[in-house]
Structures are given as C-alpha cells and as structure tokens.
C-alpha positions in Angstrom: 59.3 -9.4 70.5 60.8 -12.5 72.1 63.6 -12.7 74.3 65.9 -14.4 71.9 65.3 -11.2 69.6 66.0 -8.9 72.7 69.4 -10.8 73.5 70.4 -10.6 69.8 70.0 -6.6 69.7 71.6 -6.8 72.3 74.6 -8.6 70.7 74.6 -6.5 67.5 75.4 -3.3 70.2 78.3 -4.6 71.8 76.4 -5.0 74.8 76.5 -8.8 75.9 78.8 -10.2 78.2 80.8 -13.1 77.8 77.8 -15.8 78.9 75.3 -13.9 77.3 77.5 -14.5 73.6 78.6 -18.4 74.8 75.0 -19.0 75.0 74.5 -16.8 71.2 77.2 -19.0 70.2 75.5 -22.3 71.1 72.2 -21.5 70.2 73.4 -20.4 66.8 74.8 -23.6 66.6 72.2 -25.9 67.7 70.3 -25.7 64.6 70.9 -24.9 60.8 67.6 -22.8 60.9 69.0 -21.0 63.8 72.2 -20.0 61.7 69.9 -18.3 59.0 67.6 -16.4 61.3 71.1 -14.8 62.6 72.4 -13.8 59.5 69.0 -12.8 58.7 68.6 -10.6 61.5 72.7 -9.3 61.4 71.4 -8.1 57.5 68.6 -6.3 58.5 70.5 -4.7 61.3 73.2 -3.6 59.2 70.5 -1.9 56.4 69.5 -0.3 59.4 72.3 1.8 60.1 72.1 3.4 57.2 68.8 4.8 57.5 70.3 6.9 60.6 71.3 10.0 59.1 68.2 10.2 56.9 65.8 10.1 59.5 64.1 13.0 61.0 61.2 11.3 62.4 60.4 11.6 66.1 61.5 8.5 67.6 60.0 8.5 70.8 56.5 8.9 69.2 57.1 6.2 66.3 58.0 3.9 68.9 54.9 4.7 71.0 53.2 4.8 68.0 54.4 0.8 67.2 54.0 -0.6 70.5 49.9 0.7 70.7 50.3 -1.5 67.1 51.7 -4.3 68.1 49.9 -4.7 71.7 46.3 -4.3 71.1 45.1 -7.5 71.3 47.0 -8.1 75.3 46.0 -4.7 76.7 48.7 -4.8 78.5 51.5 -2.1 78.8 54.8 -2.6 77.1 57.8 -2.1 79.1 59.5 0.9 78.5 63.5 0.8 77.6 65.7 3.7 78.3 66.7 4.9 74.9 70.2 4.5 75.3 71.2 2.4 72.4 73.4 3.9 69.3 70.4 3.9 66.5 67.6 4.6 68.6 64.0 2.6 69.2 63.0 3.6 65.7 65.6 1.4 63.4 65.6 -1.2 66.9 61.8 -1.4 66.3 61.6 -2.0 62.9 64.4 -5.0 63.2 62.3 -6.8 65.9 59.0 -6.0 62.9 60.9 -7.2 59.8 62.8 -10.0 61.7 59.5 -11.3 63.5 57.9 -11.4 59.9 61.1 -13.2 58.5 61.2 -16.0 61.2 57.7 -16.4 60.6 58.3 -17.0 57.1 60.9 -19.2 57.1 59.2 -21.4 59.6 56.1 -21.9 57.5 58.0 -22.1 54.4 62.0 -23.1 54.8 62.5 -26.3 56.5 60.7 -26.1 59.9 59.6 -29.4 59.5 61.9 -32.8 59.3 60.4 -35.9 57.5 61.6 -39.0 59.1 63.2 -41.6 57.8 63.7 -45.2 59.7 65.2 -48.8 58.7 63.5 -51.3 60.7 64.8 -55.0 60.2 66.2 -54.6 56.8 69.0 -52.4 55.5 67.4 -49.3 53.4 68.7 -47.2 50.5 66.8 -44.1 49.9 67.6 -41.2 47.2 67.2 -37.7 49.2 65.2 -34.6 47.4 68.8 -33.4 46.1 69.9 -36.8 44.5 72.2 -37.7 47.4 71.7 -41.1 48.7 71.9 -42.8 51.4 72.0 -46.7 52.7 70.7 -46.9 56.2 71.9 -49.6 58.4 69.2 -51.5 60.2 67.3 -49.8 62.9 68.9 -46.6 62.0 67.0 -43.5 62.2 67.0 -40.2 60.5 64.8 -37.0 59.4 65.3 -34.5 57.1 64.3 -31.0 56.4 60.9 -30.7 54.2 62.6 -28.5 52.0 65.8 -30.6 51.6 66.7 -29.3 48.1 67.6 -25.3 49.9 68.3 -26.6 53.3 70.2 -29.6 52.9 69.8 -30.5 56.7 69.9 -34.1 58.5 69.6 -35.0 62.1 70.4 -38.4 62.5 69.1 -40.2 65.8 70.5 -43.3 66.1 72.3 -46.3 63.9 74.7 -46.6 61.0 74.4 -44.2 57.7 76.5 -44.0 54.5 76.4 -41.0 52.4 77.0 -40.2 49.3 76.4 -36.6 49.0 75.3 -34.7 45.7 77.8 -31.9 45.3 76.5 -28.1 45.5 79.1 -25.6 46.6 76.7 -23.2 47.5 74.3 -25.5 49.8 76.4 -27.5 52.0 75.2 -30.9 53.5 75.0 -30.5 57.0 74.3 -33.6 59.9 73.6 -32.7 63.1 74.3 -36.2 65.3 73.6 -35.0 69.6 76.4 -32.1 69.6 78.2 -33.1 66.6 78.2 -31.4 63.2 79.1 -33.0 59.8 79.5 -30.5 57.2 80.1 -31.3 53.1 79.7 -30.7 49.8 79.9 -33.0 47.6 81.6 -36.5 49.7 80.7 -40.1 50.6 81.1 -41.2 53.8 80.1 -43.2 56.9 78.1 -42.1 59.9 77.6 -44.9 63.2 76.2 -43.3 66.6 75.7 -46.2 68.6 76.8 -46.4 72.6 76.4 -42.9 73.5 79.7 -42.0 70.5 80.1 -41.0 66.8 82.1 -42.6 64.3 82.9 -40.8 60.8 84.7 -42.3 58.6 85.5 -40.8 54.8 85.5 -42.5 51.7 85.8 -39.7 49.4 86.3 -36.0 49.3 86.7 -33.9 52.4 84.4 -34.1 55.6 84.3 -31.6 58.0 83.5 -32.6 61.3 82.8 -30.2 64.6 82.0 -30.5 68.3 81.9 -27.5 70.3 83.5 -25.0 69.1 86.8 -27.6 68.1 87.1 -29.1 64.5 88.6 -31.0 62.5 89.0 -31.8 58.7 88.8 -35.5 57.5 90.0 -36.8 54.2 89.9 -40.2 52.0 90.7 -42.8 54.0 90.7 -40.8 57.6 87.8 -41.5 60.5 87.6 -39.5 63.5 85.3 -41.1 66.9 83.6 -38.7 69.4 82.2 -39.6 72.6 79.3 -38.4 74.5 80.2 -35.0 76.6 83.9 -34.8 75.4 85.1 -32.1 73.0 88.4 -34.1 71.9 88.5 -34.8 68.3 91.6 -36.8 67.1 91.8 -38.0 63.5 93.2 -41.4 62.7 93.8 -43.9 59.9 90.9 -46.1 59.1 92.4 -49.5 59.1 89.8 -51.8 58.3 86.5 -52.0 56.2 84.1 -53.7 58.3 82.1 -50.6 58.4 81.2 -51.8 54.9 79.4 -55.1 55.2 76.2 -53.6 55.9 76.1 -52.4 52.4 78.0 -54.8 50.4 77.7 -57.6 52.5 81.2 -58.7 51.8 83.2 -59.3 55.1 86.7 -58.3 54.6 89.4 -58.8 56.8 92.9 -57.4 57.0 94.9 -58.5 60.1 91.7 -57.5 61.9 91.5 -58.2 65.6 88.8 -61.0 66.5 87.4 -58.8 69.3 86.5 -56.2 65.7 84.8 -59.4 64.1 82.9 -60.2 66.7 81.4 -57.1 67.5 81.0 -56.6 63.6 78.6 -59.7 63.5 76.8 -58.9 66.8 75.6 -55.6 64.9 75.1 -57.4 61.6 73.1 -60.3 62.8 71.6 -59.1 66.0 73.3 -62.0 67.5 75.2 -62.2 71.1 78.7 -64.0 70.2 80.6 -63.2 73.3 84.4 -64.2 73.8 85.4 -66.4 77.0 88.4 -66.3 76.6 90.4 -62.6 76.5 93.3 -64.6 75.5 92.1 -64.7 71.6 90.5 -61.2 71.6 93.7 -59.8 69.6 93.9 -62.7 67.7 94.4 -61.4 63.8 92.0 -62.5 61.3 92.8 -61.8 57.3 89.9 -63.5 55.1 87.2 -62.5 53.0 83.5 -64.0 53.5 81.4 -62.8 50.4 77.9 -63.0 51.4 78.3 -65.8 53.8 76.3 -67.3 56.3 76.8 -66.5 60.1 76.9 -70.2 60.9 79.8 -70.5 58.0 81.6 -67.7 58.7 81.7 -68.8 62.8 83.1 -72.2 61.5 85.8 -71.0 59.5 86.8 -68.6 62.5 87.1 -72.1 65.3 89.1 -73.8 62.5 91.2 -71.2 61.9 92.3 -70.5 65.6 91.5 -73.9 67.1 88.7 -72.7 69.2 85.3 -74.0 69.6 81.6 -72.3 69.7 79.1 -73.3 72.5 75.7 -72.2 72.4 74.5 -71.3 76.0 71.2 -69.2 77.0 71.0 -67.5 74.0 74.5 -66.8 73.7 77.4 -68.0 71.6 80.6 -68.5 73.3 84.2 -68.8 71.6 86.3 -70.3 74.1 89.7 -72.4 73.7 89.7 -76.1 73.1 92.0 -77.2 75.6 
C-alpha cells in the first residue's frame, strides 16, 4: 500500500485538505497513465459502496486477516488505522488489493514504456502505430507510449513537430511538452519548444491546449505561445507561415518582419546571421524562395533593402551600406 494509494482513499472520503487535493490535482495531471490509475481506482471505490449493506463479515478480523497476507515476507507490523472511515477497513482493504494488482497491470502491459524517437541533422517523417504522422524538425526529440494504438500519448522534449493526427473520438491524442498539455482528435498542427517556451500553431481542426489548470481552445489558423513558469495563455492570429519551411522547404513571406527571417534561417541552416543594425529589424519582407539556397536567398534580401552581408568569426552580419 503506497502512500499515493493512502492519499487517494483519503480523497475519495472527503478527507483531504485543500494541498493535499492541489497536489491530487497535479499529480493526476502529470501523466496520462496517472489519469487512468485515478479513474481506475474512483471505479473500484464506487463498486465498493455497494457491497456495504451486504456484508456481515467481521471487519476487524478480515483486515487482520489481510495484513498477516500481505506482510509476510517484511516481518514487520503493519500500522494500525483507527477505523473511523464511512465503509470500513474491509471494502478500504480490498481497493488498496484490486488497485495494487490494476497498476501493476497496466504498467507491464499499458504504456509504461515510451519509445523514442529523435531527428538528428536531417528533417524526419515518421508514421506513428495509429497512422498519425509526424515530420520532425531537425534535432527534435520525442517518445511515445509502447502501446500507442490505446494510449495515444507523446512527450516531446525538445525541437519542432508537425502533426497530423489520425482521428479517434474515443482515444484522444495527447502531448505532454514540460507543463503543457495538447489534447486532440483528429487535427494537424505545429508543435516548437525551443528557448525555454511552446509554440502551437493549428492548421486544421480544433487543438486544445492547457497549462495548469487554465485552457484554452485553438482553431484553423490560431497559435497560442507559452513560456516557461507562466500560466498565461493568450490566443492570437497566426500571421505568417515560416513555421512551414522545415517541411515544404518553401520560404514564404508576407509583409514579414526581417528580424522573423532571420531567425527563421538561423533555425533552418544552423547558421548565425545576426543583424547590426536594429534600424532594419522591422523592415517588411513579401517574397517567396522555393527551395533556394541560403547564399541566394541572403542576396536577394541585401538587394532588396540596400544592405550588405559581412562575414566575420563565424558570423554573418547584415548591416547598412552607408
């Protein structure tokens, strides 16, 4: 009987105070897994009850009867409980036996496991157990649950991910990224945690996205950006598609803001193009470079704005002509 088990009981009485359910609350939502032992253990609770007025058994003895059961093998005493609690030791007892064995289970069998997935230098499009698929920007990093098909569970450690979800109603696809929660259907979408934040942006359907306790419900079109230790999540219009040239490899621009480029091509080509100037960081770019070279694409940028690039210790500097 662990203490997680003990607090739970707890919980189910009525009996927690208000850190003891915050700390429920967050441990529920740390982990998909965690979710189902919950509801698992609520279940078996609630049959429970119902045994109550059936039972005629001597509870004191069943219970001393279990412990010498369970303990055997740590000669050691168990702690004895005043049997104070609505349903007695007897129906309390069995939980913590039936519960024990489900966990058990489920970890052996449902998903205690993640398989790893990782793009190293190259950009990488995998198909997932349940036909979703997903293009991984590079050095991106994710793992998924062993038994992805009835768990549809991602934690995703680093990088830049685009989904495009398989829809199933009754198994929603849920990314865990630090302390934020994606949860869909059936969607496609864009995932970048990168600098200690998390980007979402949707491309189809309807992505729910959480942090704490606050949520918020993005649609076609609509990206939200979370940062590290903040609970604030404020939907905006995407305005731009650079998120999208990692997978199409089509730069397209839209009265995009040079400072947006540049940091665009940084990622892309694990360059360091820095600006010298902050006087042409808002300067507004609208082009398209379809599968172009870096070298090309930095030359149509200097002509465009009359600015020049100098190549210093291993940086590329954009600074004014004049």
């Amino acid at each position: 009987m662990s203490d997680r088990d003990e607090l739970l009981i707890k919980h189910l009485l009525n009996e927690t105070s208000t850190e003891e359910n915050t700390e429920i609350l967050q441990w529920i939502a740390e982990d998909p897994a965690n979710q189902v032992y919950y509801n698992q253990f609520k279940q078996i609770w609630e049959a429970s009850k119902a045994l109550e007025p059936k039972s005629n058994i001597d509870e004191e003895q069943a219970w001393n009867k279990f412990k010498a059961k369970v303990s055997p093998s740590t000669q050691q005493e168990a702690k004895i409980v005043p049997l104070r609690y609505k349903y007695g030791w007897l129906k309390i007892a069995a939980i913590f036996l039936i519960a024990a064995g489900l966990w058990s289970t489920y970890r052996i069998f449902n998903g205690v496991d993640y398989i790893s997935v990782g793009a190293g230098k190259e950009v990488l499009v995998k198909t997932l157990p349940d036909g979703s698929t997903i293009t991984m920007n590079k050095n991106s990093l994710l793992s998924f649950a062993s038994n992805f098909k009835d768990h549809r569970a991602i934690r995703m450690q680093k990088g830049e991910i685009f989904f495009k979800v398989t829809p199933n109603k009754e198994k929603p696809f849920i990314i865990d990224v630090e302390k934020v929660k994606i949860k869909v259907v059936g969607t496609s979408f864009n995932v970048k945690y990168l600098n200690e934040q998390t980007e979402v942006i949707v491309e189809t359907g309807i992505v729910k996205v959480s942090v704490s306790g606050a949520d918020v419900e993005l649609h076609k079109g609509e990206k939200v950006i979370v940062k590290n230790g903040t609970t604030e999540l404020k939907k905006e219009i995407n305005t731009d598609q650079l998120y999208t040239f990692y997978r199409n490899k089509t730069l397209i621009l839209n009265n995009t803001p040079l400072s947006k480029v540049i940091e665009t091509l940084n990622e892309a080509y694990q360059v360091n193009i820095v600006i010298e100037d902050p006087r042409i960081k808002n300067l507004l770019l609208t082009t398209t470079f379809p599968e172009d070279s870096l070298d090309h694409i930095l030359q149509t940028i200097c002509e465009t704005f009359n600015i020049k690039q100098v190549h210093s210790e291993g940086k590329i500097l954009l600074v004014n002509k004049s």
